[in-house]
N, C-alpha and C positions, 0 to 999 in steps of 0.2 A: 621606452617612452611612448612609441606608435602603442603600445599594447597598452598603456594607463589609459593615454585617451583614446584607444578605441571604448573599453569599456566604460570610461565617464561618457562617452556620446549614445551607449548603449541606455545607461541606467538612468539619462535625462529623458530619452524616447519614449521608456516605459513609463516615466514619472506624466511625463506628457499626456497620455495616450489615459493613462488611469485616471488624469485630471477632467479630460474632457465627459469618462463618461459619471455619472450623477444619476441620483435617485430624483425621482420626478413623481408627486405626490398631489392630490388635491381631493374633488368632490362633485360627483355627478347629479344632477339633480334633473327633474322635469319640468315642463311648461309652469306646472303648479307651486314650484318651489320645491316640491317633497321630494327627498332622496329615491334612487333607482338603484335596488340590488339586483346583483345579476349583469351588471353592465359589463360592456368587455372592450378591452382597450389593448391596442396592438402595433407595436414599431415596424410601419410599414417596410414591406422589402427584407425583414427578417421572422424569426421563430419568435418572439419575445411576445410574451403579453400578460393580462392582468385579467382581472374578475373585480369589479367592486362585491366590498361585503354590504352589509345590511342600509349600516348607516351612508350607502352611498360612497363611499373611500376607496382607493387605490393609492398604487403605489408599483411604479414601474421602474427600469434601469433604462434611461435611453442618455444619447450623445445630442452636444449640441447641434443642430442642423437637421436632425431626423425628424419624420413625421408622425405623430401619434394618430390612429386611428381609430375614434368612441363612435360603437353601434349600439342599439340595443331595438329590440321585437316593435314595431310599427312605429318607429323615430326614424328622424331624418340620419344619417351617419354626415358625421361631422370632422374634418382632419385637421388639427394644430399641429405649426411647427413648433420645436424646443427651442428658446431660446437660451436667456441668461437665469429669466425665473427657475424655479424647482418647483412653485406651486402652479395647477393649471386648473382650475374650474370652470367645469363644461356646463350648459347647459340646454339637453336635449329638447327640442322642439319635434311636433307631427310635421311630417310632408306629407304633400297631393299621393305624391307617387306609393307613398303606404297606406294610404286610405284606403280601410278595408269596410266599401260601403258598394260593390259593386249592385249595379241595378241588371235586373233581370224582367225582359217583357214578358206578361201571365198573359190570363186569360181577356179577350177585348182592349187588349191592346196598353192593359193597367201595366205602371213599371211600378216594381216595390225592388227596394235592398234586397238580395239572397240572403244575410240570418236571417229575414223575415220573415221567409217564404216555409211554413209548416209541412210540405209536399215537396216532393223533387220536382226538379224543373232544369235542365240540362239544355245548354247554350253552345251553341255550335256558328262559330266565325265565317263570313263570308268568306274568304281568303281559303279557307276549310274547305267550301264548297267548290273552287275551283283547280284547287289544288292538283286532284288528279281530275283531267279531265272526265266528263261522261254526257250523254245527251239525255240522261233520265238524271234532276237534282236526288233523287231521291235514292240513287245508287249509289253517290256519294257520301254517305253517313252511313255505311255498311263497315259496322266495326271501331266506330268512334264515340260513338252514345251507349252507356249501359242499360241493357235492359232491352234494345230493340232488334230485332230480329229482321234482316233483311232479304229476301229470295229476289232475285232478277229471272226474268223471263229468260226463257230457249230461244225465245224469239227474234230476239235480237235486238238492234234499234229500235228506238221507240216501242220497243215491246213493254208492257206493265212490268209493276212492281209491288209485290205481296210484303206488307211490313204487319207485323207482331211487335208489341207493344207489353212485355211482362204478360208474354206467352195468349195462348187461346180464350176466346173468353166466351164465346158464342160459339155454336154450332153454323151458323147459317151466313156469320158476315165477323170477322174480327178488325176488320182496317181502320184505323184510325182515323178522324177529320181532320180534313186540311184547312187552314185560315189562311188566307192572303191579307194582310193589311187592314187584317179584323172581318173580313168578308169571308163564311165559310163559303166552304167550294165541295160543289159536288161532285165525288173522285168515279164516276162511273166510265165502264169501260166495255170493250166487246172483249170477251174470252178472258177473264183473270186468271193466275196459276193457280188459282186454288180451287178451279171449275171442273167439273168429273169430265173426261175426256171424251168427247161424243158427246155432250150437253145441246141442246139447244139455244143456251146463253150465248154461247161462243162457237161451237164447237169445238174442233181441233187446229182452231187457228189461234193466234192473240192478236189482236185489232189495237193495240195499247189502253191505256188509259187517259184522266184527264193532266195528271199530275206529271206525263213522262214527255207535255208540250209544255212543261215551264223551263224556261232559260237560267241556269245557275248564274249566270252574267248580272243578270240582273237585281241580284238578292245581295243584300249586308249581313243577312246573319238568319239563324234558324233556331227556335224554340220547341224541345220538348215537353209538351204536359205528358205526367205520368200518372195515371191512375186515377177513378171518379172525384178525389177532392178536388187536384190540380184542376179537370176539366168540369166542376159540375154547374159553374155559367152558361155551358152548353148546353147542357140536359142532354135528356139520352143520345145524342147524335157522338157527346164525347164522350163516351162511356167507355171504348176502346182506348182513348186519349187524344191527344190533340198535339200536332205539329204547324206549328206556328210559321208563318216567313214572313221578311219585312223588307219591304224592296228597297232599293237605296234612292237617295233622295238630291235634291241640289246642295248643295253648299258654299257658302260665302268664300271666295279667294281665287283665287286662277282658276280654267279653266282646264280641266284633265281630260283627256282621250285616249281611251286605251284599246286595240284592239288585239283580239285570239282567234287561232283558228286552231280545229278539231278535224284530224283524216282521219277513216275510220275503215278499216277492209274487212268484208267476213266472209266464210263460204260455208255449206253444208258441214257440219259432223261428219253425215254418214245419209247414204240417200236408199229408198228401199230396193229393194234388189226385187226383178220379176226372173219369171222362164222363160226361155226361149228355146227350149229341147224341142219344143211337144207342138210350136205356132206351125213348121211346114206338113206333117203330118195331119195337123187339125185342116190345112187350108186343103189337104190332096181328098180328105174324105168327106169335106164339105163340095168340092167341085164334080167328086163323084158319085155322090147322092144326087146330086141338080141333073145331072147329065143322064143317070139314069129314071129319072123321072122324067125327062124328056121324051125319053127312047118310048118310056110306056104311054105317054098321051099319043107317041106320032101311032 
C-alpha cells in the first residue's frame, strides 16, 4: 500500500511540475509599430531563449514566476514576468543610455556627433588623464590614442615632450598645436629631443617646454585632430595636427573638492666617469717646471 501511494505522490508531482511549465508566445514590435526581427528573448537565471523571426514572433518555454528578458541593438531591454497569460507583447522603445549620438569637440571649439565627423578625431577622458599620474599631461596619452607617437624626455621632470602625430611630416618641426579652450598655445621650449645635441637651441640640456607646465588636474578631457582636414581651421599651424584640451568648468549641485598628491624620486642613470691616474703626476711636473724657472731667473 506505502508503495501505490508512493508512486501516485510521484506521478501527481510530475503532472505538477509539467503543468506549470507552458509555452509563452507573442510579438515584438518597435516604437513605430513595425515588427523587429532578430529580437532575442531570454528566461533569466537560465540557458533558454528565443530569436524572433521576421514577422516579429517568438515562442518560448518558461514557468510561471520567471522572468523573461527582450533586448535588441540600440533599444532599451525590457524584463516581464510570466504570469497566467501565454501571450506577451512587447514593445521596444529607444533609451538615453543607447543613444548613439555621442558629441565629439573639433576644431574651435565646434561640437558635432562622431558619425558626422568625415576625419578622425580621437577623445581621450579626463579621469584618463589622471589615471596614472605624471607632471607632463602630455605623457599621459602615451599608448592610448592611435596614431600618436610619444618620446619623454631623459630629462626628467618637467623635461619636454616630442609627440608625432601619424608619423614625420616636416623635416624641421613635426609637433603638433596645442589648443586650450580654443586658444592655440604656443609650445616653444629650450632644448626639444629632437635637437642635434650641442645645438645652440638648447644645447645638451632640456629646459622643458610650454605644454609640460599644464596641470592634468585641471583638464575634463582631451581631443585629437588627425591630419590636415581635421585641423585645416588652423591653417598651417595645424598641419601636423591638433591636440585640443578643455578645462573643467563649474557645475550646478554640491560643491566637490578633491585633492592629489604626486612623490616623485629620480637619480642619474649613469654619470661620466673622468681620470684620475694621470692628476698627481700632472700636478709634480707642473710644480717642477715653475720651480725650475725660478732657479733660472735667480
Amino acid at each position: 500500500m506505502k508503495k501505490i501511494f508512493l508512486i501516485f505522490m510521484i506521478v501527481f508531482t510530475a503532472q505538477v511540475s509539467l503543468a506549470q511549465v507552458k509555452n509563452v508566445k507573442g510579438v515584438i514590435t518597435g516604437s513605430d509599430g513595425m515588427p523587429l526581427p532578430g529580437a532575442s528573448v531570454l528566461v533569466q537565471g537560465s540557458q533558454k531563449g528565443a530569436t524572433t523571426d521576421f514577422d516579429g514572433l517568438y515562442t518560448i518555454e518558461a514557468q510561471k514566476g520567471q522572468t523573461l528578458v527582450f533586448s535588441y541593438v540600440g533599444l532599451e531591454t525590457q524584463s516581464i514576468v510570466v504570469g497566467d497569460a501565454t501571450t506577451i507583447n512587447v514593445k521596444m522603445v529607444s533609451g538615453a543610455s543607447n543613444a548613439l549620438s555621442e558629441v565629439v569637440v573639433t576644431s574651435l571649439g565646434i561640437k558635432k556627433t562622431r558619425k558626422s565627423l568625415t576625419y578622425a578625431a580621437q577623445e581621450l577622458k579626463g579621469d584618463e588623464l589622471v589615471r596614472v599620474k605624471d607632471a607632463n599631461v602630455i605623457n599621459t596619452i602615451a599608448g592610448k590614442i592611435a596614431g600618436v607617437a610619444v618620446t619623454k624626455s631623459s630629462g626628467g621632470t618637467g623635461g619636454s615632450t616630442k609627440v608625432l602625430i601619424r608619423g614625420n611630416s616636416s623635416v624641421s618641426n613635426s609637433q603638433p598645436l596645442y589648443v586650450i579652450d580654443g586658444i592655440p598655445m604656443l609650445n616653444s621650449g629650450s632644448g626639444q629631443p629632437n635637437d642635434t645635441f650641442g645645438s645652440l637651441s638648447g644645447g645638451n640640456r632640456d629646459g622643458g617646454d610650454v605644454v609640460s607646465l599644464v596641470n592634468p588636474d585641471d583638464y575634463e578631457g582631451m581631443t585629437v585632430l588627425k591630419g590636415a582636414t581635421a585641423s585645416v581651421l588652423y591653417g598651417s599651424q595645424g598641419a601636423n595636427g591638433v591636440i585640443l584640451l578643455s578645462s573643467k568648468k563649474a557645475k550646478e549641485g554640491k560643491a566637490n573638492i578633491s585633492a592629489s598628491s604626486v612623490t616623485t624620486f629620480e637619480t642619474a642613470a649613469y654619470l661620466p666617469k673622468f681620470q684620475s691616474d694621470y692628476i698627481a703626476h700632472s700636478w709634480v711636473l707642473m710644480n717642477h717646471g715653475e720651480l725650475n724657472k725660478n732657479q733660472a731667473t735667480m
